[in-house]
Each structure stands twice: as structure tokens, then as C-alpha cells.
C-alpha positions as CSV (number, residue, x, y, z in Angstrom):
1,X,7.5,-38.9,5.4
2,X,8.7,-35.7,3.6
3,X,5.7,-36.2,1.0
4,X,3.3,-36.0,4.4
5,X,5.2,-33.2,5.9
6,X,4.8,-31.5,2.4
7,X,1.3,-31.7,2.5
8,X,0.7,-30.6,5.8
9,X,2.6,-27.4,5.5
10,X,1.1,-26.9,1.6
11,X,-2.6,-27.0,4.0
12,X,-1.1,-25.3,6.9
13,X,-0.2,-22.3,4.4
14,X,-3.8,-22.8,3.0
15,X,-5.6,-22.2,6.3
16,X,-3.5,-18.9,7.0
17,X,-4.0,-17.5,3.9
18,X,-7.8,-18.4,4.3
19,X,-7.8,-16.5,7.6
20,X,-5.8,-13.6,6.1
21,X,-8.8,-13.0,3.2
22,X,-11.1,-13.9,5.5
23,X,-10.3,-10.9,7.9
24,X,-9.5,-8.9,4.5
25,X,-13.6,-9.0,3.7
26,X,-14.8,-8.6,6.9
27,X,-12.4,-5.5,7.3
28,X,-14.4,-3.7,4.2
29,X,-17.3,-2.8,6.9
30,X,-14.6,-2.1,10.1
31,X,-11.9,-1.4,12.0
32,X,-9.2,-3.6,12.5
33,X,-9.5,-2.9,16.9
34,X,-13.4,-4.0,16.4
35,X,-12.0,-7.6,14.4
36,X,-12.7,-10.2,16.5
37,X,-10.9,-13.7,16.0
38,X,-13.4,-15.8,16.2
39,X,-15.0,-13.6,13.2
40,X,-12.8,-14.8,11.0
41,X,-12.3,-18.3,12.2
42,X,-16.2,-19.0,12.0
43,X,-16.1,-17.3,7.8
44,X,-13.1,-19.8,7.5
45,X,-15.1,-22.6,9.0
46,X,-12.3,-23.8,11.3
47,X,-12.3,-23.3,15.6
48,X,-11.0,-20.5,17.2
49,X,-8.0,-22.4,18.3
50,X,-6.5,-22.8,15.1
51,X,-6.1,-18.8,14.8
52,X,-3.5,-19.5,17.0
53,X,-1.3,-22.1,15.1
54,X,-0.9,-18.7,12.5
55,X,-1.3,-15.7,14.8
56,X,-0.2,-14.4,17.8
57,X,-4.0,-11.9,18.3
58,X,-5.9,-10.2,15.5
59,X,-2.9,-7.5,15.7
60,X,-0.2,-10.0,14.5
61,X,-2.9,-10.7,11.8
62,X,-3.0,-7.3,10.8
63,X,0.6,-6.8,10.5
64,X,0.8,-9.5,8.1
65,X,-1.9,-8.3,5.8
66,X,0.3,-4.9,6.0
67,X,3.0,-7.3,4.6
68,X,0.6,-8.6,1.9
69,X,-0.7,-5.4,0.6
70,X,2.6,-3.3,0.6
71,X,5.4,-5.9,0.7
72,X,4.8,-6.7,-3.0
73,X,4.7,-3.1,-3.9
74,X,8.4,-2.0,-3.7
75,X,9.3,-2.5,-7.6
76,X,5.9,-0.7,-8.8
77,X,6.7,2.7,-6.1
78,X,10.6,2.8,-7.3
79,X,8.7,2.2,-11.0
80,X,6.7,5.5,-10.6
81,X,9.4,7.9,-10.0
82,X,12.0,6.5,-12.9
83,X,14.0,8.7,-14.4
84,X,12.9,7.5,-17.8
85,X,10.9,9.6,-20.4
86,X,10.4,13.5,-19.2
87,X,8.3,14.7,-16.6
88,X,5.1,14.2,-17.6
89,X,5.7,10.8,-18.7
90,X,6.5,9.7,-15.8
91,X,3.8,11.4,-14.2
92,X,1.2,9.8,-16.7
93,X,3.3,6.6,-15.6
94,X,2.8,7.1,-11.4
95,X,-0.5,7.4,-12.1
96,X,-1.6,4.4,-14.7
97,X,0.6,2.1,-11.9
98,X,-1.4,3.3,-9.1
99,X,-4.8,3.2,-10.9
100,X,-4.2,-0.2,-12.0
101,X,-3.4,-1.3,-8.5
102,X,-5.7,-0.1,-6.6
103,X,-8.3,-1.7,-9.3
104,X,-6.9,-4.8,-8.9
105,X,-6.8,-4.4,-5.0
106,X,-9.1,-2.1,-3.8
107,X,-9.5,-4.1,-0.3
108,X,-5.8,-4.1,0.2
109,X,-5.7,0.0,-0.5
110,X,-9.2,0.5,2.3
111,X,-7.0,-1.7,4.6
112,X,-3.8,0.5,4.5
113,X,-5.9,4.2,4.7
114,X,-7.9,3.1,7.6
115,X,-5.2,1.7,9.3
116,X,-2.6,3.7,8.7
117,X,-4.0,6.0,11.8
118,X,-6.1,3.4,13.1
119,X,-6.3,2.1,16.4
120,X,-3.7,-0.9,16.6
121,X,0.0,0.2,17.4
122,X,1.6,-2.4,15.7
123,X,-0.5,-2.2,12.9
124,X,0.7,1.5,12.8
125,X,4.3,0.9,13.6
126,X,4.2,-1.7,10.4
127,X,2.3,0.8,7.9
128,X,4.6,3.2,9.2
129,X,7.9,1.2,8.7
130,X,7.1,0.4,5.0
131,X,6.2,3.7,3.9
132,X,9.8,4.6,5.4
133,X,11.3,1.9,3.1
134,X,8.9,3.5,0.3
135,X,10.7,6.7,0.9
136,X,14.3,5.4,1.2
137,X,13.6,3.4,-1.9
138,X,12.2,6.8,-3.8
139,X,15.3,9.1,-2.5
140,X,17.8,6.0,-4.1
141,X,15.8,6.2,-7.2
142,X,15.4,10.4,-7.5
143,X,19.2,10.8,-6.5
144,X,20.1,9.8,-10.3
145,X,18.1,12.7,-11.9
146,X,20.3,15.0,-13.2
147,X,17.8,18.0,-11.4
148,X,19.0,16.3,-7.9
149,X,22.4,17.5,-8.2
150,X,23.5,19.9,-5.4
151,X,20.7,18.2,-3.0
152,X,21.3,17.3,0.5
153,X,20.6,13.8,1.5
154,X,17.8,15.3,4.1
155,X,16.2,17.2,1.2
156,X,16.1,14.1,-1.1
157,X,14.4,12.3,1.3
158,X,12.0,15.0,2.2
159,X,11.4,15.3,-1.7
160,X,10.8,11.5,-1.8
161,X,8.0,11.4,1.8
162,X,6.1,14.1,-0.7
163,X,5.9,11.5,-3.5
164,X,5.3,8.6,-1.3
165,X,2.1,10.4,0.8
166,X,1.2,11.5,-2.7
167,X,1.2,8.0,-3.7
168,X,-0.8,7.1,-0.8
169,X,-3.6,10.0,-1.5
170,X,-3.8,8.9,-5.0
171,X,-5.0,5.3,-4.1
172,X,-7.3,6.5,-1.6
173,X,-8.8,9.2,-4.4
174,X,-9.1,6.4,-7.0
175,X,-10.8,3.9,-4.2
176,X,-13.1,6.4,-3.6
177,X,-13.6,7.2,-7.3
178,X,-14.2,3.3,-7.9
179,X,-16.9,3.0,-5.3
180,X,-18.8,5.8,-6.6
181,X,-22.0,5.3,-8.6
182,X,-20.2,7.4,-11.6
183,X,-17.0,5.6,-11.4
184,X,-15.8,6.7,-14.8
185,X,-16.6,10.1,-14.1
186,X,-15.0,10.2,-11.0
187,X,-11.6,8.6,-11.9
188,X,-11.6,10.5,-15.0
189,X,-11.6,13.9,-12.1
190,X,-9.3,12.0,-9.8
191,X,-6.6,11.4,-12.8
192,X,-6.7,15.5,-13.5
193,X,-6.4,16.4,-9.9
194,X,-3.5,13.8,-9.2
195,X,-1.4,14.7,-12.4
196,X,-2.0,18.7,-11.3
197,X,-0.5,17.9,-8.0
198,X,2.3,15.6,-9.0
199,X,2.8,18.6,-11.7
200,X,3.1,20.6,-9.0
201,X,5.6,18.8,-6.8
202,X,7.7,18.5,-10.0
203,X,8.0,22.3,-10.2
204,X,9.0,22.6,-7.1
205,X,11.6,19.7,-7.3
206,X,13.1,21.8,-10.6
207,X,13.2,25.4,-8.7
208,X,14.0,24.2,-5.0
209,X,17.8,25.2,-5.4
210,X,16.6,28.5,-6.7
């Protein structure tokens, strides 16, 4: 009986994920608010029905492909702002992480951007509510610098919301880079204007107490 209930649920799982890249593609050419269910039911090749048995509405969808494309991302955003090696290590460091992520998922990174200020609330609330938990995560990890002593707790975190919608630009610049018919070019531009910004943040970070 276990073995059967194991095999269901190891399908069941199969199915959602199914619907989850499913949506995933057919979000490259829209908006999540023009996503209809049955969309992505007919490119899984199951009835509309059985959205339901995984989903509450294409929103409830949406909020779980938030989960999927920034849930993991946690260690890799705390990674970037280290306090090991100097400055512009760790800036040459943000930006190889990000690069490599976003090449290796460039549908989850046009999901986020679109979304972010997109037309589905919850959607919003979820984007939202992890790039808060991006930031909280940041302030823990920019706290041990020696160059944040003296800060307040409000400007640590303000510090860390820079890094984090830096973060965020960054992916977006190296999407767009990726998609363009000179992608080497363009991400070889992207990198110099991303390292000249996170440059700048830094100097700003070192002279704020000034």
C-alpha cells in the first residue's frame, strides 16, 4: 500500500512540476495576468481539471514559480556580499554568481523582472517578500565588516536594499545581454557597467559615516 501511495505522490509531484515549466515557457512571450490555465494544461497534455489538484488559479501558480526561481537563491545572494577577499574581489565575485545564474536560468530571471511590477498582487506580494528576506539576509552578512561599525540597524539595511536591487538590475542587464545578437559583446559591456556601479556603492558604504 505504501509502495502505491509512493508512486502516486512521486507522479503527483511529476504533473505539478510539468505544469510549473509548462507555464515557465509559455511566460517567455507574456504576462503572467494574460496566462490562461488551460494554456498550460493543454502543453502538459492533461485536462483542465487537474490544474486544480496543484493550484488554487494561475496566481497560486505564479507564486510558486516565485518560490522556484528565488527560494533556492538565498546562499548565492548572502555569497555575493562576503566579507572575504577585498572589495573588488568580492565585487568580481557578485558578479561571476549572478552571470552564471542567470545563464543557467534566464526564464526564471524574465519571470521575476516582469513580474516584480506586474499585474498579479500576490505574485507581487511574493516577489516582494523575498527580496525583503534578500535584504535582511545581506544586512546579517554586511554587519560583520569591519567598515559597518558605528552603523544604525536602519542604515545597514538601507545599504543592503541597494545591493539587493543592484543584484536584481544586474540579472536583468545580463538577460538582456544574452538575448542579444552580440551576446559576448554585450556581457562583456554589462560586466564593466555593473562592477562601476557596485564600485560605486562600495565608496559610498566606506565614506557614509564621513
Amino acid at each position: 500500500m505504501s509502495h502505491t501511495l509512493g508512486i502516486r505522490q512521486a507522479q503527483k509531484q511529476k504533473t505539478r512540476q510539468a505544469l510549473l515549466d509548462a507555464a515557465l515557457a509559455l511566460l517567455a512571450e507574456q504576462s503572467l495576468s494574460s496566462l490562461g490555465l488551460r494554456e498550460v494544461t493543454r502543453a502538459v497534455g492533461v485536462a483542465p481539471t487537474a490544474f486544480y489538484r496543484h493550484f488554487r488559479s494561475t496566481a497560486d501558480l505564479g507564486v510558486a514559480l516565485v518560490e522556484e526561481a528565488l527560494g533556492s537563491l538565498h546562499p548565492m545572494v548572502r555569497a555575493t556580499v562576503s566579507t572575504a577577499g577585498d572589495s573588488d574581489e568580492r565585487i568580481v565575485r557578485a558578479v561571476e554568481l549572478i552571470a552564471a545564474y542567470v545563464a543557467a536560468h534566464p526564464a526564471h530571471v524574465r519571470f521575476v523582472a516582469r513580474e516584480r511590477h506586474g499585474g498579479v498582487q500576490p505574485v507581487r506580494e511574493a516577489i516582494r517578500d523575498q527580496l525583503a528576506r534578500f535584504a535582511e539576509e545581506v544586512k546579517v552578512e554586511i554587519a560583520k565588516d569591519p567598515e559597518a561599525a558605528g552603523w544604525s540597524d536602519d542604515d545597514l539595511l538601507m545599504l543592503a536594499n541597494l545591493y539587493v536591487d543592484q543584484m536584481l538590475i544586474t540579472a536583468c542587464l545580463f538577460l538582456e545581454a544574452l538575448e542579444s545578437p552580440d551576446a559576448s559583446k554585450e556581457l562583456e559591456q554589462a560586466t564593466q557597467i555593473v562592477t562601476r556601479r557596485l564600485r560605486l556603492i562600495n565608496v559610498g558604504r566606506v565614506h557614509w559615516l564621513d
